[in-house]
C-alpha positions in Angstrom: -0.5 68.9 72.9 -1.5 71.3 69.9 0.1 74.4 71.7 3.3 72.4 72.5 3.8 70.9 69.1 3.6 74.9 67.8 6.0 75.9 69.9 8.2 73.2 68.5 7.9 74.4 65.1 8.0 78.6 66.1 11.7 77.0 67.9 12.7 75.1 64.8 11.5 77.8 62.9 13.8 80.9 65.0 16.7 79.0 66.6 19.5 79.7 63.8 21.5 77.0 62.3 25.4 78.3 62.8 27.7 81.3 65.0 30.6 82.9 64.5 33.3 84.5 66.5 34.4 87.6 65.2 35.7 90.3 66.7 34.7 94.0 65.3 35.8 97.4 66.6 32.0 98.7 67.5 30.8 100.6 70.4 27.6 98.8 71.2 27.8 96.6 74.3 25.3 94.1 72.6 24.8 93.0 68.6 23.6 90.1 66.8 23.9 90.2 63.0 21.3 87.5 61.3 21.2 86.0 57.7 17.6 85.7 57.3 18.0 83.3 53.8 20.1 81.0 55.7 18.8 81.3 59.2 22.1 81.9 60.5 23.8 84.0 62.8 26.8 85.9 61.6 27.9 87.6 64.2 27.1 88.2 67.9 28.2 90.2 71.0 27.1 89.5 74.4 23.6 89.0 73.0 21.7 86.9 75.5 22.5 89.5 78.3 19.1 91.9 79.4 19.4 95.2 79.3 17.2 98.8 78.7 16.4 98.4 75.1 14.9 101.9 74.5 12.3 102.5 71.7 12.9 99.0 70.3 10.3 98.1 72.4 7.7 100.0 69.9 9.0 97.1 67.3 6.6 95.2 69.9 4.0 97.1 70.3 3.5 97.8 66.6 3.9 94.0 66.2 0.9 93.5 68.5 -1.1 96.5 67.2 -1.0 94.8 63.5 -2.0 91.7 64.8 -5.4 93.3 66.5 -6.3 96.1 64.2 -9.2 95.0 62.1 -9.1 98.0 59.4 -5.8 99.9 59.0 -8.1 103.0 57.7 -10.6 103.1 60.5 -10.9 106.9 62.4 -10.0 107.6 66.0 -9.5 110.5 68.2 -6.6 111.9 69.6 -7.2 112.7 73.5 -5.7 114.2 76.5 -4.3 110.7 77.7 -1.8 110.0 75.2 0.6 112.5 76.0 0.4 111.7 79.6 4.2 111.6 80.6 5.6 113.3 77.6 6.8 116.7 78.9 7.9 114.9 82.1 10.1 112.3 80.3 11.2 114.8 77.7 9.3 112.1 75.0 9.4 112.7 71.3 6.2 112.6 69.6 5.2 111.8 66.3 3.6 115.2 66.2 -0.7 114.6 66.2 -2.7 117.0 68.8 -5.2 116.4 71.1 -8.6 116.4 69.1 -7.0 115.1 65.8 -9.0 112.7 63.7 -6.5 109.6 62.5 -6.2 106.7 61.4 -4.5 103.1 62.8 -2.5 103.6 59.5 -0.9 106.9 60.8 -0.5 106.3 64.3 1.4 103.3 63.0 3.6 105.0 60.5 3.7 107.6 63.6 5.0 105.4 65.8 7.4 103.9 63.5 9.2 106.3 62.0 9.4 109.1 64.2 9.3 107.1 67.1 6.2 108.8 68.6 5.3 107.9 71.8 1.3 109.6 71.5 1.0 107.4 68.6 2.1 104.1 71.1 -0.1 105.6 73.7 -3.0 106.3 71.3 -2.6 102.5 70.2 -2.7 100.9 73.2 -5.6 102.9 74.8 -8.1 102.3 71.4 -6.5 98.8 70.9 -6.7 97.0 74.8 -9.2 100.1 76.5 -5.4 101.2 78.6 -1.8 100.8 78.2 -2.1 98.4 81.3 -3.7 96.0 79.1 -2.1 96.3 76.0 1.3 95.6 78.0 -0.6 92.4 78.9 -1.0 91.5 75.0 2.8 92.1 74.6 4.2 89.8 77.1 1.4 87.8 75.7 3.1 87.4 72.9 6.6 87.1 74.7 5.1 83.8 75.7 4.1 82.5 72.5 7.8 83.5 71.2 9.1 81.6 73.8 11.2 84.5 74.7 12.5 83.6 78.3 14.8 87.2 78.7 12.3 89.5 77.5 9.3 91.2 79.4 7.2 94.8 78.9 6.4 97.2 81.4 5.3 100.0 79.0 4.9 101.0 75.1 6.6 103.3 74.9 10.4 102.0 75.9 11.0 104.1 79.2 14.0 103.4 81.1 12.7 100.7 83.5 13.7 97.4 85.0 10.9 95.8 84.5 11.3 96.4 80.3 13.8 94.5 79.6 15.0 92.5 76.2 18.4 91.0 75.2 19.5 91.7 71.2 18.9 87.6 70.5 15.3 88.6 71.8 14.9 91.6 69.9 16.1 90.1 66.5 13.2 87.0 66.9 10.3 89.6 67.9 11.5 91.7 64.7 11.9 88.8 62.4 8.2 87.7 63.7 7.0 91.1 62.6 8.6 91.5 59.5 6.9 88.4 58.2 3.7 90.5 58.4 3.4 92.4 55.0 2.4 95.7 56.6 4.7 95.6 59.4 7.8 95.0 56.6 6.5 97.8 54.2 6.0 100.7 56.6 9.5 99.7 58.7 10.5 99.4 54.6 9.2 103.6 53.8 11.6 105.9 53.8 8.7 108.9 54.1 5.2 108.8 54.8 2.5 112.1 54.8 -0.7 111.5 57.0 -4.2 110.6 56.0 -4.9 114.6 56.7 -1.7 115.9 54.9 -1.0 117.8 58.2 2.3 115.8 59.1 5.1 113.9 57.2 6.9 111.6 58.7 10.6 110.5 58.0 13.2 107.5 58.8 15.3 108.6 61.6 17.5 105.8 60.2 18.3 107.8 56.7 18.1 111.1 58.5 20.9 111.0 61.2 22.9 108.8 58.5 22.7 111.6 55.8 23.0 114.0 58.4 26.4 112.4 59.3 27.1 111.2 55.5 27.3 107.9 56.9 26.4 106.1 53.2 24.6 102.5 54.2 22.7 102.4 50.8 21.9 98.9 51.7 19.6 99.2 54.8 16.2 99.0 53.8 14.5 100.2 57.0 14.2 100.2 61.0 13.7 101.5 64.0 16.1 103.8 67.1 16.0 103.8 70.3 17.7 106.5 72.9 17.9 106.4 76.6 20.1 107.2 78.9 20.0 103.9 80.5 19.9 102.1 77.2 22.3 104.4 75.0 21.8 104.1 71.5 20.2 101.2 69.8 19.1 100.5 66.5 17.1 97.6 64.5 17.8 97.4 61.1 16.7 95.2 58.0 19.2 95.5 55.0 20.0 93.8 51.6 23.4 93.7 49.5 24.2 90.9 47.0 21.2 89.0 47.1 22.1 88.3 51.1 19.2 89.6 53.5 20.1 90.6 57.1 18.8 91.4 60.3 20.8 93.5 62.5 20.3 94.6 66.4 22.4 96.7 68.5 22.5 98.2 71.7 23.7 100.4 74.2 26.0 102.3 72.4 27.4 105.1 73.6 25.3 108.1 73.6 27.0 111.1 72.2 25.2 114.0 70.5 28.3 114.3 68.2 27.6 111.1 66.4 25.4 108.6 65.8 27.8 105.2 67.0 24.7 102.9 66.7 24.7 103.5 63.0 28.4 103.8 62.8 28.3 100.4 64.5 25.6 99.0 61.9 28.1 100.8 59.0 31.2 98.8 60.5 29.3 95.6 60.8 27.6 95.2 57.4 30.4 96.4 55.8 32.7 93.7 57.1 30.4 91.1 55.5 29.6 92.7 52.3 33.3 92.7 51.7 34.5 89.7 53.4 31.5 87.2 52.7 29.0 86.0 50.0 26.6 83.2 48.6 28.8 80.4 47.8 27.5 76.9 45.9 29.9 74.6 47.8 28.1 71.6 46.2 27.2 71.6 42.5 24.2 68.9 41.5 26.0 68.3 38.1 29.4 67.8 39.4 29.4 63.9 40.4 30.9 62.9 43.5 31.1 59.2 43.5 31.7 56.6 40.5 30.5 53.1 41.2 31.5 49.9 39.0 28.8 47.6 36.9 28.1 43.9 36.8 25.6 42.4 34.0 25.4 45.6 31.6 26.2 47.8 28.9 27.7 50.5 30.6 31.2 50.1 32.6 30.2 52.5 35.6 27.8 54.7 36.8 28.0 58.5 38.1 25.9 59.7 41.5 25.3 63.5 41.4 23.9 65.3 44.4 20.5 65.8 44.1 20.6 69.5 44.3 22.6 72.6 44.3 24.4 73.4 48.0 24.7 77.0 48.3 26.5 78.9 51.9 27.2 82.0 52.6 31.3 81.7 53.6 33.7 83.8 53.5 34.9 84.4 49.6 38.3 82.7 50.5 37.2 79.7 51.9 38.9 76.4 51.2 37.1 73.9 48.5 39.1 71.4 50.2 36.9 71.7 53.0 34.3 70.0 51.6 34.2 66.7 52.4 31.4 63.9 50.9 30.7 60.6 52.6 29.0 57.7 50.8 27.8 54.7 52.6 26.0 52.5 50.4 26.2 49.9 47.5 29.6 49.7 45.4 28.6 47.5 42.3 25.0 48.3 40.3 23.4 45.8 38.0 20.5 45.9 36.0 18.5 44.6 39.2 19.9 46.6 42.3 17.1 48.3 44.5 16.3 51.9 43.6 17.9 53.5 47.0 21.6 52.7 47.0 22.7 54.0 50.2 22.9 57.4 51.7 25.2 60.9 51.6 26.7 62.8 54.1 28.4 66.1 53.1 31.0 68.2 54.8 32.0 71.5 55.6 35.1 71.7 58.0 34.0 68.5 59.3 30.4 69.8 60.0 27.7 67.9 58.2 25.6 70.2 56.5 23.8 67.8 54.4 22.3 64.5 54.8 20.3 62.8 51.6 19.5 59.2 50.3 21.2 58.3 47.3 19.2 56.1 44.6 19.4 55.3 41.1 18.6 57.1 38.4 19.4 55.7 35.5 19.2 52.0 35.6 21.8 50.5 33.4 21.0 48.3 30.4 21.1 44.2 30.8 23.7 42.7 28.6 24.0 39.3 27.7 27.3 39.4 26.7 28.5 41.1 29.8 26.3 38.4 31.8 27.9 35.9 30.5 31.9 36.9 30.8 30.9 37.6 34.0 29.9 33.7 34.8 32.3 32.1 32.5 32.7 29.6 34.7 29.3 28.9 36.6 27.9 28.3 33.4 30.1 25.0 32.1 29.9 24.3 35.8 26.1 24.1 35.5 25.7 22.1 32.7 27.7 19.7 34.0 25.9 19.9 36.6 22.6 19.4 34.7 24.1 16.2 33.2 25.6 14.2 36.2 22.1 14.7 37.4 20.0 13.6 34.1 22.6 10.5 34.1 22.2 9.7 38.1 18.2 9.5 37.4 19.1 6.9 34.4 
């Protein structure tokens, strides 16, 4: 019951709360562009379909390694065994040699940002004892995720169809790891030089882009990923305008000329910079409804939302849009119950807001006012009073 009821909350937690349908010019087959403030998805293309996802599949296994590495600074060897493969599959490494003393902290940073697949291999075999059982902790954690499209078959990201992921899949395993602090700041460094100060490592990201002079000042960090199956792909965490995003692409096409996967993340951010921002559609000191008084000083009183509404739209959106809906009582006096009623707000006739609506300010008894008000019922009671004082007699 415990396990179920966590899974509800990881789901409430990672399903996002809106889509779009945009259309963008962009040679990746697959994207998914995330708004991690407002847990929303921006933008999406053809992102619950599984394909060959490349090195992204390190994002896992450095997700995993985090979570079972005791001390970041403790020693291992480099052996013979975590280069098995690499001159047959061409693999790039992050550079260590067989013999090497490191430490988690540079295989990590190793694996990171030069995509080195003797640092993944060097991880899983100190980490699980074997790759074969590290992969085991990965899916592992594709089940506590919930991921139903995703599963591992290696560490490193090998073209296989067994290793497998779609881009909505790949955006909830990165989101996971970048709420670990470690994970975010060395995705986050731009350069890193190992424990040793043999080898400095630097973001592939920043590289190719500068190489190209592709300018994306706004990305903070990722990871790449290059197969032939796969094509290019990319991962990316970025921030412009107070807005922080999430954005995962691939298959693009592979061409030595130019790096489309970062020309894709270019295109994309860019349209949303430009186009979109932080909007407060509902402001807490704008009042929304004015209801009358019976039996008090004051003539009416204001209801305010209780807070700010902010939403990131695009900067030309309609305020007319935005719709409120009160359902509650119409008249206060001096002894109406707290909650009034409750408040539905709009935005193109989606509710985005639902909140009970009670009163603040009480208003003030009158005497005066009481009285106007029952002008008549009071001769009437008097009366009243005397036909029955006379009717006892």
């Amino acid at each position: 019951m415990k396990k179920t009821i966590k899974l509800l909350i990881i789901l409430i937690l990672l399903i996002p709360l809106n889509i779009k349908a945009i259309e963008l010019d962009i040679s990746s087959k697959n994207a998914i562009l995330y708004n991690i403030d407002n847990n929303e998805i921006l933008y999406e293309k053809n992102s619950n379909d599984k394909v060959q996802i490349a090195s992204l599949t390190k994002i896992m296994t450095a997700l995993v390694s985090i979570e079972n590495i005791e001390d970041l600074d403790k020693q291992i060897i480099i052996n013979n065994s975590d280069f098995k493969n690499v001159q047959k599959y061409n693999l790039v490494t992050a550079g260590f040699t067989v013999g090497e003393v490191v430490t988690y902290k540079d295989l990590l940073y190793g694996l990171l940002l030069p995509s080195g697949a003797d640092a993944a291999k060097a991880l899983a075999r100190n980490i699980a004892g074997s790759e074969e059982e590290f992969i085991i902790l990965m899916n592992k954690k594709v089940q506590d995720l919930n991921l139903k499209n995703t599963n591992f078959s290696n560490v490193i990201g090998l073209d296989d169809e067994n290793n497998y992921s779609t881009v909505k899949d790949l955006f909830i395993i990165f989101k996971k790891a970048l709420e670990n602090e470690t994970f975010k700041k060395m995705i986050k460094t731009k350069e890193y030089k190992t424990t040793d100060g043999k080898l400095t490592f630097k973001s592939t990201i920043q590289k190719n882009a500068k190489a190209f002079n592709i300018d994306i000042p706004y990305v903070l960090g990722g990871k790449t990923g290059t197969t032939t199956k796969a094509g290019l792909c990319l991962a990316t965490i970025a921030k412009e305008n107070g807005t922080n995003y999430i954005l995962i692409t691939t298959g693009a096409l592979y061409d030595k000329k130019a790096p489309h996967h970062i020309e894709d993340a270019k295109i994309i951010y860019d349209y949303f910079i430009q186009n979109y921002s932080n909007q407060k559609i509902v402001d807490k000191n704008i009042s929304y409804k004015t209801l009358k008084t019976k039996y008090s000083k004051e003539t009416k009183i204001k209801l305010y939302p209780s807070k700010d509404i902010i939403k990131y739209l695009p900067n030309n959106y309609e305020k007319k849009d935005i719709k409120y809906e009160y359902n509650g009582v119409e008249e206060v006096t001096p002894f109406t119950k707290n909650k009034l009623g409750t408040l539905k707000i709009y935005y193109q006739n989606k509710l985005i807001r639902k909140e009970n609506v009670y009163l603040k300010n009480r208003p003030s008894f009158s005497l005066i006012a009481f009285i106007k008000s029952n002008i008549i019922v009071i001769p009437l009671t008097i009366i009243l009073i005397i036909l029955i004082k006379r009717a006892r007699k």
